[in-house]
C-alpha positions, 0 to 999 in steps of 0.5 A: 866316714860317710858315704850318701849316695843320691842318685837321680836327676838334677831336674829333681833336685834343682828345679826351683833353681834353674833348668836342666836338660842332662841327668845327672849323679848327684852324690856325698862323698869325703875328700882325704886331706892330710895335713900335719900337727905336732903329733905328726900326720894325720888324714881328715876329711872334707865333705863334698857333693860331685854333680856326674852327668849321667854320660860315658867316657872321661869328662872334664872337671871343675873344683868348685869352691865357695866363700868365706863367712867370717863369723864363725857360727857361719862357718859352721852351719855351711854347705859350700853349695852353688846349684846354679852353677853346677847347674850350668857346668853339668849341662856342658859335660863336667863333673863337679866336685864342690867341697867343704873346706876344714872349719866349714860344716861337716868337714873335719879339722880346725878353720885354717885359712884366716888372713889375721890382723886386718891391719897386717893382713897375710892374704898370701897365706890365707889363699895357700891354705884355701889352696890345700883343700882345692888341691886334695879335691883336685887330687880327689878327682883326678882318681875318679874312672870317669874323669879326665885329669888333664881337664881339670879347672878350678872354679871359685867365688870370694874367698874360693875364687882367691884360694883357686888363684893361690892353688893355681899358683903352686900346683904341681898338678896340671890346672888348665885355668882358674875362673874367678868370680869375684876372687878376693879377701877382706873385703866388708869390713864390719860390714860395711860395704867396700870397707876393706882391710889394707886393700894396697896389701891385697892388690900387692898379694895378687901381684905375688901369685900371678909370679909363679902361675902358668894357667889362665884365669877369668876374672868376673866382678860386678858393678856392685860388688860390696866386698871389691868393687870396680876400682879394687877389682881392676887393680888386683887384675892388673897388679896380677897381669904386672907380674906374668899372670895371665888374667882376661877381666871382665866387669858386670853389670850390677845385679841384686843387692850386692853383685859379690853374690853373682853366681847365686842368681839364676837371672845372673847366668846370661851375665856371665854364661857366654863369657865362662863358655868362651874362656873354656873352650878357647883352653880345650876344655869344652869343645866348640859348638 
């Protein structure tokens, strides 16, 4: 187990990255995750990094979770982090906890998430078991002193965003929204830009979560996104609102190489910003300027 702790400025920490105007505690901690196997249950753990603005009382919280590489040296050697984001969110007032999920970089536990044959995908499944991670930091942060748990968001891209959709639909904590940049999976097959695996079958799986989902959810995709592009990303959404899901779309302009890495720019902010802003305050999480 390990515990570092990294008190300071996010200044100091981002400051190639974007500007900040709060200090902030930026710590390493281990989410417990407990899953169960032939032997029976057992407790592992997730690494995470929690951005804290340095400010008293109960703040709102956002899980923030990252893609999914699909190779498996990727896997391993990654952090799961997204500066310019926490940035943003941590100038608003939130703590952020973004966590390794197991089979990603230093966290305990076996890759459980693969949606299988790209033929017959399971995306349902892939995106519950992304939802397992997101619910042990939900549960994680729920705990801490200086977090308010009836103010928790999740926040994800790619294969987080997707994961933070499926955790939202089976959650039996309270989940005030989910925002979702560029949510999806299978997306690039081989590489190959808007080649996907059985997109009719992910169109048809964001139909089934929206059945059982209560909270309200922002979905941001790019012009130029590689992995689900407009046409992909609009028919998810409106399979997901066809079902009772309550979903606002918004496609962006294109940005760098490939938009499906939007929230990896820091000249991507004044893309998205304004629009995540709004959708926070209109569920009471941020208050209103």
């Amino acid at each position: 187990m390990w515990y570092v702790r990294l008190a300071g400025s996010l200044l100091l920490l981002l400051a190639s990255v974007a500007p900040v105007a709060a200090e902030a505690i930026v710590t390493e901690v281990a989410v417990p995750i407990t899953v169960r196997d032939d032997s029976g249950p057992r407790t592992l753990r997730l690494a995470a990094v929690e951005y804290r603005p340095d400010k008293p009382g109960r703040l709102p919280a956002i899980v923030l979770s990252h893609g999914a590489p699909g190779d498996a040296r990727a896997r391993a050697a990654y952090t799961g982090r997204y500066p310019v984001l926490s940035t943003v969110f941590v100038d608003w007032g939130f703590v952020v906890l973004s966590p390794v999920r197991r089979g990603y970089g230093r966290s305990d536990g076996e890759f459980a998430e693969d949606y299988g044959s790209c033929y017959d995908p399971a995306y349902v499944h892939a995106g519950l078991e992304t939802a397992r991670d997101i619910e042990a930091a939900m549960t994680y942060l729920a705990e801490r002193p200086y977090v308010d748990p009836t103010r928790i968001v999740l926040v994800g891209q790619s294969a987080g965003g997707w994961g933070s959709l499926a955790a939202a639909s089976r959650s039996d904590q309270k989940i005030r929204g989910v925002v979702n940049f560029a949510g999806g999976r299978g997306g690039k097959r081989w590489n190959i830009p808007n080649d996907n695996c059985a997109p009719e079958r992910l169109i048809e799986a964001a139909g089934v979560l929206a059945r059982t989902t209560d909270a309200p959810s922002l979905w941001l995709y790019t012009e130029n996104d590689q992995y689900f592009g407009p046409e992909l990303s609009r028919r998810m959404h409106e399979a997901y609102v066809a079902r009772g899901g309550r979903a606002t779309f918004h496609l962006l302009p294109a940005i760098g190489a490939d938009g499906h890495h939007l929230i990896g720019f820091k000249q991507g902010v004044a893309l998205w910003k304004d629009k995540v802003e709004a959708f926070l305050q209109r569920i009471g999480v941020l208050p209103r300027r």
